[in-house]
N, C-alpha and C positions, 0 to 999 in steps of 0.2 A: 520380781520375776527373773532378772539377769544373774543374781546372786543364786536361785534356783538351779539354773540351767547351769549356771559356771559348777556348782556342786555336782552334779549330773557328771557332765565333762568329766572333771577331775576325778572322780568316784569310778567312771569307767576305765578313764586310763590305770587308775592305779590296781584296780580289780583284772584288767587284762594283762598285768606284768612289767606294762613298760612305767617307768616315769624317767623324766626329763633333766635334767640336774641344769642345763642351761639352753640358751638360744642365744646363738651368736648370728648376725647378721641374714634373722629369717631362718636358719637352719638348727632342727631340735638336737640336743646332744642328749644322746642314754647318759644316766646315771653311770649304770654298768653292762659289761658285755661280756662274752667269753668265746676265747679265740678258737677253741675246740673244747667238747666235750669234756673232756679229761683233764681239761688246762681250767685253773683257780679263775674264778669272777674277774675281772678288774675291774676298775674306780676311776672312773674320769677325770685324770691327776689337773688338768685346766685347757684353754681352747684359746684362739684370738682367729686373726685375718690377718694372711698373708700380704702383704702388698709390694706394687712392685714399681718405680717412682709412685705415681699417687693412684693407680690402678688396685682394687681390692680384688687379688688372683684364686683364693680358697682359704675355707675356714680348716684350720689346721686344730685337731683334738688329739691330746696324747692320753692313752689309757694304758693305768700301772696295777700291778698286786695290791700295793700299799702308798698310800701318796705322799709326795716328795719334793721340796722344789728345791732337791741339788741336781745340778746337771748331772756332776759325777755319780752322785747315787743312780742315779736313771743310768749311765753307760756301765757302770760297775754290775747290777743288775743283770746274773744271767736268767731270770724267771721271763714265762710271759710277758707281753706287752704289744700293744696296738697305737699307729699313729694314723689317723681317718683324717683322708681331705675331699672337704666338698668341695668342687669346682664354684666357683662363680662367674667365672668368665673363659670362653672357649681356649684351648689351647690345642698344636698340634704336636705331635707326637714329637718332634726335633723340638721342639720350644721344651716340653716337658723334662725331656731326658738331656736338654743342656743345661735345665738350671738343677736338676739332678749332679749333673757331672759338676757341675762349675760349684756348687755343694761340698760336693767329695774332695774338688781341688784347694779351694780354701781352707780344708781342715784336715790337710794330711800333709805331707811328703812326698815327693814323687816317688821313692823307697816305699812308702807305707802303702801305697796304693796298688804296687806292682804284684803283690799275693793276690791282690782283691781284682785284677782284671780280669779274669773269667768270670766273675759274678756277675760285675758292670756292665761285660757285653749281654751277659741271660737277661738283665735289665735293662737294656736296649734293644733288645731282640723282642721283648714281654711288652716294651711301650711301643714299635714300631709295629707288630700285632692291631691294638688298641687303635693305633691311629692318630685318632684324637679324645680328648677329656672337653665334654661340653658342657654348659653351665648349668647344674644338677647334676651332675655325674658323681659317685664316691667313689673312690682309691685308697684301698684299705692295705696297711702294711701293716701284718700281722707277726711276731715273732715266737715259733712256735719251737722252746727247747729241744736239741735235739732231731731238729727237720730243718730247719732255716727259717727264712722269713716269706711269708705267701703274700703272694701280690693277689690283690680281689677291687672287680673295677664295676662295678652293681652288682655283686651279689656271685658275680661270676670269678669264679678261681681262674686265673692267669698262671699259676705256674709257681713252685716252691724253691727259692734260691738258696742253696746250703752256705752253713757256716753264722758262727755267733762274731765273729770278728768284720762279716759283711752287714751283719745287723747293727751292730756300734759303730759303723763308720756310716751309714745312712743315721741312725740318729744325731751322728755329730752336723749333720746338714741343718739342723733345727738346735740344737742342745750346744754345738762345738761354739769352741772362742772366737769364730768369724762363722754365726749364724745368719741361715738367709735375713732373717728379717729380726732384728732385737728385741722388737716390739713384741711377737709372738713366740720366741723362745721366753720371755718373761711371764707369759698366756697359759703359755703350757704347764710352766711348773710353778703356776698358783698363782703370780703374779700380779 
């Protein structure tokens, strides 16, 4: 009867479009998604859990065109791309957007960042909005060619940050050679 019902299950999800490529810590990962309309599928390039000393902060998902586990290919990459964090534990708005900044500060120059501070503040401005990220919350960074990158915090569009150079310096926050967390940059690109 349980092998029954599991077929059932499974038959419905995959009849209604979605399937699952993974579950990381309770939270289902789509296979695939698409950032907009007009923009190519992507592919759920790999996922882990943030952590922050032994505190597990959000399941971090990187979704690519084509999957990849070089960093560089991932930042070289001007196409599409999405990086989704589920919350799992509350955070406020100043907690989020300094381990944001302290991100960006580790994998730059003070030189390198100095183009990018109008962005930094629209993304401080976009999290002080928001508030806070509660556990179940999603915050979806979407890079969308030619527009920038859309910040979406359930479903709800926060606001589109221009520039593909501000896009590749927040991916260096997960992907760059002093990522938040080693464990989930290796998560991400397949690892």
């Amino acid at each position: 009867m349980k092998s029954v019902l599991a077929g059932i299950v499974a038959a419905t999800w995959l009849s209604s479009g979605f399937a699952f490529a993974a579950e990381v810590e309770g939270v289902r990962l789509a296979d695939t998604v698409r950032v907009s309309e007009r923009a190519p599928q992507l592919v759920l390039n790999g996922a882990g859990v943030r952590t922050r000393l032994f505190f597990k902060v959000y399941v971090g998902a990187l979704y690519l065109q084509k999957k990849t586990a070089s960093a560089e290919g991932v930042l070289a990459d001007p196409g599409a791309k999405r990086v989704a964090m589920h919350m799992l534990r509350d955070l406020g708005a100043d907690q989020l957007f300094s381990a944001f900044n302290e991100g960006l500060k580790k994998n730059h120059t003070p030189e390198q960042l100095v183009p990018l501070e109008p962005q930094v503040r629209q993304l401080e401005g976009i999290f002080n909005a928001v508030k806070a990220a509660r556990k179940g919350d999603s915050i979806v960074l979407d890079y969308l060619p030619g527009a920038g990158t859309r910040v979406t915090v359930n479903g709800d569009d926060k606001g589109t940050i221009p520039g593909e150079a501000f896009n590749r310096a927040l991916l260096r926050i997960w992907l760059g050679e002093e990522p938040a967390d080693a464990a989930l940059k290796k998560a991400m690109l397949g690892g």
